[in-house]
C-alpha positions, -999 to +999 in steps of 0.1 A: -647-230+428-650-207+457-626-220+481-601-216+452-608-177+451-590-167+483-562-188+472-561-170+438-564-134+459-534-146+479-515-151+455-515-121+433-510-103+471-477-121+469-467-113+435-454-081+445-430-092+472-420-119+451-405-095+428-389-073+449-372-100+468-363-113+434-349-083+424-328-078+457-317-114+452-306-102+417-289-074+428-266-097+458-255-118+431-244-084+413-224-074+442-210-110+449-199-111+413-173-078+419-138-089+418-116-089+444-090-064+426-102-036+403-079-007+390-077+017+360-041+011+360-044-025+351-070-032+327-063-063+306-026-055+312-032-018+302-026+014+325-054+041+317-042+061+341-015+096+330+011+110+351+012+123+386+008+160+388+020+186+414-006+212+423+013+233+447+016+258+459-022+268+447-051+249+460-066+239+430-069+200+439-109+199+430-098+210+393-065+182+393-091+153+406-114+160+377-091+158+351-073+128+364-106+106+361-113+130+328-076+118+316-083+083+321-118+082+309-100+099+274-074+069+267-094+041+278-127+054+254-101+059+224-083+029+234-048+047+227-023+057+255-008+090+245-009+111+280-036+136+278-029+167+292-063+189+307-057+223+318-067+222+350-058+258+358-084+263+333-112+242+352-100+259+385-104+294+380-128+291+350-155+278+365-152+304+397-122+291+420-104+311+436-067+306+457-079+338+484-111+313+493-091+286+488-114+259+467-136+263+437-169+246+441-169+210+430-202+211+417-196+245+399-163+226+385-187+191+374-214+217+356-186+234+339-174+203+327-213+199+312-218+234+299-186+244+281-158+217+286-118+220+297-093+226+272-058+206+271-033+222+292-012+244+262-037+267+263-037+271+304-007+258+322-002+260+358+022+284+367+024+272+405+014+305+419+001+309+453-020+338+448-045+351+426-032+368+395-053+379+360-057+352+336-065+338+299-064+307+283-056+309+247-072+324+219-094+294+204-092+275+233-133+267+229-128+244+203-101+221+221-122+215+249-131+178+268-168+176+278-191+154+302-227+147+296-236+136+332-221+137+362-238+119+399-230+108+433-221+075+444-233+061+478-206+058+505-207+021+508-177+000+499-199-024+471-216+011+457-178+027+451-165-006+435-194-008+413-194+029+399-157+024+393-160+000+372-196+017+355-183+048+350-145+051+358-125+067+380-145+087+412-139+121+427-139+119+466-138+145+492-119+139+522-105+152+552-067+154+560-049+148+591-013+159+598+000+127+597-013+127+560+010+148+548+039+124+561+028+094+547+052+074+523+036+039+516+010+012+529-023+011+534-033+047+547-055+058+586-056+082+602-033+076+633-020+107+651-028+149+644-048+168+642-070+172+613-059+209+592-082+210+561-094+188+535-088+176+501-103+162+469-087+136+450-091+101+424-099+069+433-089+045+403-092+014+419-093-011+448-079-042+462-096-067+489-062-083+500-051-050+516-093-036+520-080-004+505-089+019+476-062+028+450-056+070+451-042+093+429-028+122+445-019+154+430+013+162+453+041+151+429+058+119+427+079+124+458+048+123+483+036+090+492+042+059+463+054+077+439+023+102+442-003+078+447-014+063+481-040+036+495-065+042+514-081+018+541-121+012+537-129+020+571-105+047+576-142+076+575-119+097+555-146+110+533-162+144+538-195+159+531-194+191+523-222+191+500-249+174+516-254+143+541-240+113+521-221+136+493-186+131+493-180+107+461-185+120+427-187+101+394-184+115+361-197+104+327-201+100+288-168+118+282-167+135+243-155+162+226-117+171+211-097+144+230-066+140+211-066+178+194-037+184+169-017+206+190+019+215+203+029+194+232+051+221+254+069+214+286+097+234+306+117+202+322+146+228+338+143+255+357+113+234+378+095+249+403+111+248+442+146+239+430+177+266+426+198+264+397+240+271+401+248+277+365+233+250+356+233+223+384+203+217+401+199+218+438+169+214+463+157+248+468+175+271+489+169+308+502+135+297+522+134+323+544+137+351+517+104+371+507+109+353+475+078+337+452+074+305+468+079+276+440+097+300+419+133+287+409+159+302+421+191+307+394+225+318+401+246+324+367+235+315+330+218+280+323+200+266+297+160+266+300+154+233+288+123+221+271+104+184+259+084+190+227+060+169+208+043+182+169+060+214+173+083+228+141+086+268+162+094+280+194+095+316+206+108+325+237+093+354+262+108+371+293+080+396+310+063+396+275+093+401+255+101+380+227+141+371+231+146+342+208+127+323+180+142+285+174+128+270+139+136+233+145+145+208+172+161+209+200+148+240+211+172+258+232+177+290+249+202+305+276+189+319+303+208+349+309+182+378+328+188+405+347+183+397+388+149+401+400+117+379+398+108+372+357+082+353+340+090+331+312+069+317+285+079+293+256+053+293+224+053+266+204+036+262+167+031+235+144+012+253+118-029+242+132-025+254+170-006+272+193+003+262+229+028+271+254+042+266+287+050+292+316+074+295+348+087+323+370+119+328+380+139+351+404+172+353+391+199+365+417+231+368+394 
């Protein structure tokens, strides 16, 4: 019986490494068992994913990544498509950014998203300002807000990215920008040529093994890149961390709160922001040089403001804070016909639960 004892002590040695290399084996298999294509735009068919935005001229890009994966994370947990809309000027300044520094803290913005939540974007829209000005999102804004229970970092690998994509959805990531960036139209993105002038924080929503790239939403308006979104080569050592050693992908999750609130839909689709306006007939924006609000729309002569509505029955129209027109049914029109100068517009609309509205500056010259 007691040669068999050293046999028996042996053995229960091993027991331990038997496991762990059980459970690496476990975890291979996990990794092998990824797909070779992945993407929040096609699930089952289905695009989770909501429009491309246009953050400029502020740089509030922390606030627009967030609420793209936010967005997504909405329609895919409801299972309905129906565009959510986050204020992201809201998250931005909110939860401490600033345009003067130039960023507001991503983890600041993640906490925020914890502690109190982001409205939709009628009670904050962006009004593409480069500069720092005093704001307010609407009264009762607290109780159409979108929150997160957790949020985490992801490990820089390529299997740890794929695998919290599809876990939790859509990832933040920090990355550094080259100049050729800024001129890229379509492919598979790497740095190439420039110099590198800043960073940039954006949402990966999926990947694809064909091209080895990751599938990136950009929040630089449909005319940059594909049609706002761009791919991004595995090994291109893109990411950066600014936070700590190995910090440079974020994920968020367990997304709750008002998601589809009963409120106005509001959105100004003419004057935009960098065009000019000859009574009417839109051009590409003219009058660079000036010392004119950069993004404001430049008019010359009377046009109509035109506007894209959704649950509203009221509209009331502002210039500088000055109600000029109330509309009681659809379409909701207006002429804009303002003195010269530089003017702020707002459009209010109602539909008897909530209030939102929409906001743009113009400079008017005749």
């Amino acid at each position: 019986m007691k040669k068999y004892v050293p046999i028996f002590i042996l053995i229960l040695l091993l027991l331990p490494v038997i496991n762990i290399n059980a459970e690496t084996l476990y975890s291979n298999v996990e990794e092998c068992d990824l797909p070779s294509y992945f993407s929040w735009r096609n699930i089952n068919g289905i695009d989770y994913t909501t429009p491309i935005k246009d953050q400029s001229p502020a740089p509030t890009c922390e606030a627009y990544a967030l609420c793209a994966a936010l967005e997504t994370m909405m329609q895919y947990k409801l299972g309905e498509l129906y565009e959510p809309d986050l204020s992201d000027c809201h998250l931005y300044f909110y939860a401490g950014g600033t345009v003067e520094k130039g960023y507001v803290n991503l983890i600041d913005a993640a906490n925020y998203l914890v502690d109190i939540g982001v409205p939709d974007e009628g009670c904050f829209p962006d009004p593409h300002r480069g500069f720092d000005y005093p704001f307010e999102s609407l009264e009762g804004w607290e109780n159409r807000t979108v929150k997160i229970s957790d949020w985490g970092w992801v490990d820089m690998d390529i299997e740890s990215i794929k695998t919290a994509l599809i876990d939790h959805g859509p990832l933040i990531i920090c990355i550094s920008v080259w100049q050729d960036f800024f001129n890229y139209k379509e492919g598979v993105y790497k740095h190439e040529w420039g110099e590198r002038v800043g960073g940039h924080v954006v949402t990966i929503v999926g990947y694809n093994d064909n091209n080895n790239c990751w599938i990136v939403k950009n929040s630089w308006g449909e005319k940059w890149g594909e049609d706002g979104w761009f791919r991004l080569a595995y090994d291109a050592d893109i990411f950066a961390e600014w936070y700590g050693d190995g910090l440079a992908v974020m994920y968020l999750d367990g997304v709750y709160g008002n998601l589809k609130p009963d409120v106005p839909k509001i959105n100004i689709e003419k004057p935009r922001k960098s065009r000019t306006y000859f009574f009417g007939i839109e051009l590409k924006i003219i009058f660079k040089n000036l010392n004119i609000q950069k993004a404001a729309p430049r008019i010359i002569g009377d046009m109509p403001l035109k506007l894209k509505t959704e649950n509203t029955n009221k509209m009331e129209f502002f210039v500088d804070d000055v109600l000029v027109n109330t509309d009681y049914g659809p379409p909701f029109e207006w002429k804009i016909n303002i003195r010269p100068g530089l003017h702020t517009i707002k459009t209010f609309g109602y539909n008897g639960v909530n209030i939102s509205y929409d906001i743009v500056d113009v400079f008017v010259f005749i």
